[in-house]
C-alpha positions in Angstrom: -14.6 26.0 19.4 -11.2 26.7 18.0 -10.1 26.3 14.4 -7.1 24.5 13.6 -5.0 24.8 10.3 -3.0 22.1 8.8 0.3 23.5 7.0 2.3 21.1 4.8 6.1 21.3 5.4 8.0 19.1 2.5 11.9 19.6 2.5 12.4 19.7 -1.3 9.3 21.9 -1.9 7.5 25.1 -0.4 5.0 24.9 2.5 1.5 24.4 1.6 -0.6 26.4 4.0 -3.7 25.9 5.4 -5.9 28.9 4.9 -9.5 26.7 5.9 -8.4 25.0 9.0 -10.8 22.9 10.8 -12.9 23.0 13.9 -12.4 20.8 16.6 -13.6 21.0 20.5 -9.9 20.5 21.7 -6.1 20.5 20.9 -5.9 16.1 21.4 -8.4 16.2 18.8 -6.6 18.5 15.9 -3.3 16.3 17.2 -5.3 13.1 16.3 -6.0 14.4 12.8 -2.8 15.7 12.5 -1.4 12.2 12.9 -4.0 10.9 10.9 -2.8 12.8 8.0 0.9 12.4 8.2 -0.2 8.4 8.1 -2.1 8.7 5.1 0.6 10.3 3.4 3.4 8.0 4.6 1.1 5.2 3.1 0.6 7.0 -0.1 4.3 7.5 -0.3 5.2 3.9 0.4 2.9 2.7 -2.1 4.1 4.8 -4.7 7.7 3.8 -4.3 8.7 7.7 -3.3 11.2 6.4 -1.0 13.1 8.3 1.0 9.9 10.3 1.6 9.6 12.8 4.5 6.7 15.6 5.3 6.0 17.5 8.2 2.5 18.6 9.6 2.3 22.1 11.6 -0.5 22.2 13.9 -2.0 25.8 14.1 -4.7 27.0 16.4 -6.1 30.2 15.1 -6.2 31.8 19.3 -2.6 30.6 20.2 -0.2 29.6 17.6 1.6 26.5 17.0 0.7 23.4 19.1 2.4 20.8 17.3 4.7 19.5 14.3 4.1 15.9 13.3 7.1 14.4 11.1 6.6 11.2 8.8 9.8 9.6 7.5 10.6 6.7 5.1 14.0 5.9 4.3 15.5 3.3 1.5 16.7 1.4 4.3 13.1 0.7 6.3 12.4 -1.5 2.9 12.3 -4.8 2.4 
């Protein structure tokens, strides 16, 4: 099974990479995490009041490369 790593991409600060990854049986699966994450964050941000708030996930698999970027934005506006 392939090993997926999960790099942090936040505009204002440097990319936090992944140098575990994870083991999953196929790419829909490390998407589904992927997504996962980014919504946990997003939640986190909102709930901390670090609005606008935007990070990006980068999907590696170790084998091919990049499969994926998953992008999580809050903006002042989306508020109530």
């Amino acid at each position: 099974m392939p090993r997926y790593f999960f790099h942090l991409i936040h505009p204002t600060s440097a990319a936090a990479r992944d140098n575990v990854g994870l083991v999953f049986g196929d790419d829909a699966t490390a998407k589904r995490e992927g997504m996962r994450s980014v919504a946990e964050m997003m939640k986190e941000a909102s709930s901390s009041e670090l609005i606008p708030f935007r990070v990006s996930v980068q999907i590696v698999r170790e084998d091919v490369g990049i499969i994926d970027l998953l992008t999580g934005h809050l903006s002042a506006s989306a508020q109530p």
